[in-house]
N, C-alpha and C positions, 0 to 999 in steps of 0.2 A: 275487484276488477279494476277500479280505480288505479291499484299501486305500479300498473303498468305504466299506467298513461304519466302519471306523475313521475317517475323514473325514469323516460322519455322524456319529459317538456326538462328535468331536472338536467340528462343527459345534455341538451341542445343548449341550454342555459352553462351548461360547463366548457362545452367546447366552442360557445359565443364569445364567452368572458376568457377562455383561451386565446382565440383569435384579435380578441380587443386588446388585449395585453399586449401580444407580437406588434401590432396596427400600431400602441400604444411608443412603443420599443422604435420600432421602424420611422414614425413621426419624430421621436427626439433625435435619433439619428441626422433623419435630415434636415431638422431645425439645427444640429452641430455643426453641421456639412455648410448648409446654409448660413452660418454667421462664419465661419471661414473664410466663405466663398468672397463675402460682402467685406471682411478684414482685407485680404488679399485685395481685392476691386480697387479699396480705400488706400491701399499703399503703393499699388502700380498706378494710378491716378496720380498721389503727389506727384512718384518718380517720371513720370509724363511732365506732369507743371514744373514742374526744378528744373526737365533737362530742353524744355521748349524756348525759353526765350536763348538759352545755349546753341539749341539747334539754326533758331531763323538769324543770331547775331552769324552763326559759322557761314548761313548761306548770303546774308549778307555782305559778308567778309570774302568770299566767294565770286560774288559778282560787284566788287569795288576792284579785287584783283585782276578781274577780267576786263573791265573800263578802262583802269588806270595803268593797265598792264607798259604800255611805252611813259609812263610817268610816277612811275609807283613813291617817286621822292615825293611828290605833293600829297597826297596819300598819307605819309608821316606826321605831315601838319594837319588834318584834318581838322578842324572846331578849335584849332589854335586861333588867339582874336588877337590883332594890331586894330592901336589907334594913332591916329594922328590929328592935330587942332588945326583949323584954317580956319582965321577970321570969324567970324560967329559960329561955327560948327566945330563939333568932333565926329570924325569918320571912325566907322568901325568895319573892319574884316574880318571875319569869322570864314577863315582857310573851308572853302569846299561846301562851306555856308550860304550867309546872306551878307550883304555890306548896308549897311546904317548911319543915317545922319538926325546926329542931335545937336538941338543949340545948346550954346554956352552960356547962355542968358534967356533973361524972360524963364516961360514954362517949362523950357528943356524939354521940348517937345522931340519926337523922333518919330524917323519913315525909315520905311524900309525901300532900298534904292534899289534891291533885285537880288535872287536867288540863284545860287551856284546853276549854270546850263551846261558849259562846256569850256575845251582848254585844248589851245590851239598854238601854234605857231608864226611867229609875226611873218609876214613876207619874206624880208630876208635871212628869217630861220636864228637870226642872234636870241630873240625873245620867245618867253610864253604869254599867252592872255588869257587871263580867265574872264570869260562873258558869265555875266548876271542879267538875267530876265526877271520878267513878272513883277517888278517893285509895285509899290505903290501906288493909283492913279494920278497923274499931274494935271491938274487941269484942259483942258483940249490937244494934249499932245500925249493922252496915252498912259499907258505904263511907264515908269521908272526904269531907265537902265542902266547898266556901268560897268566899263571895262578895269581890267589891274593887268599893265603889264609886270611881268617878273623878270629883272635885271639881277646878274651876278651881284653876290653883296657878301659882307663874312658876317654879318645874322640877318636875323628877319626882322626886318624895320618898312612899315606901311610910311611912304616917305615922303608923296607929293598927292596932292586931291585938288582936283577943278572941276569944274560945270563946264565943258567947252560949247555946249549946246543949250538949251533949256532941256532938265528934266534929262542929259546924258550927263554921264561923271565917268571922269578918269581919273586911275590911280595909277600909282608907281609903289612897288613892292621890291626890296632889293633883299635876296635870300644867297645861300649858299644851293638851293635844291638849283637856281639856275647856271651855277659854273660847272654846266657842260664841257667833257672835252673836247665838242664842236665850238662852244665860246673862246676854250681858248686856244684853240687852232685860231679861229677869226681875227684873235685878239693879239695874236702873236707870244701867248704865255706858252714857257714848257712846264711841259708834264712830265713828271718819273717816269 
């Protein structure tokens, strides 16, 4: 009377280790699935990081187009650097940058005389300026500041530098981005 009962628990015991097999089957399955899945994650991730600093240069490239849209010539020079020497300093322009003075002697110490702001037309429309803000602190007058105006030139030569104030600096920058064919209507040059 027993052989029933054991041919039963035998039975449940066959069709358990059935079902644990399929469970068994089904687990590897999705443990396959699963490293796929995580393969895949792991290469559309890089292709993320590769085309990201691609993506924010395009949108930054994007909105310099859109700033500089009436000047796109300055634009070309961007982080192009002129220097010129005056008396104990050398001036540095870094186009669309910052402008810099170091000595020529002693520590060669250096400030920063202010950060690209904005790019304007002089009054009578012959020139550009570019304003730099933010330099440096000067003692009780503030921030650092310093204008470049940009005169017609056949290269780009950073070409005259003064202090006309304490802590203001002007410069003279003479390029080809400034021989406008409003210059030289002014100027009395023809154009083709």
């Amino acid at each position: 009377s027993e052989v029933p009962h054991v041919c039963a628990v035998k039975g449940l015991l066959s069709e358990t280790f059935i079902q644990d097999s399929r469970s068994m089957q089904e687990v590897e399955t999705l443990s396959a699935q699963l490293a796929e899945l995580r393969q895949l994650e792991s290469t559309l991730q890089n292709q993320i990081n590769e085309l990201t600093p691609r993506k924010d240069a395009a949108e930054q490239a994007s909105k310099d187009l859109e700033f500089y849209a009436d000047h796109l010539e300055y634009l070309a020079l961007r982080d192009q650097c002129f220097e010129v020497n005056d008396g104990k300093f050398a001036y540095s322009l870094c186009m669309l940058g910052r402008v810099t003075q170091r000595e020529l002697e002693g520590d060669h110490n250096s400030v920063v005389l202010g950060e690209f702001d904005s790019l304007e037309p002089t009054s009578d429309g012959q020139h550009m300026v570019m304003h730099f803000k933010r330099g440096q602190h000067c003692h009780a007058f503030g921030d650092r500041t310093a204008d470049v105006t940009v005169q017609c030139g056949p290269v780009n030569t950073l070409s005259a530098a003064s202090e006309p104030s304490t802590c203001y600096y002007a410069f003279t920058f003479h390029s080809p981005v400034a021989c406008t064919p409003q210059f030289a209507y002014v100027n009395g040059i023809l154009l083709p």
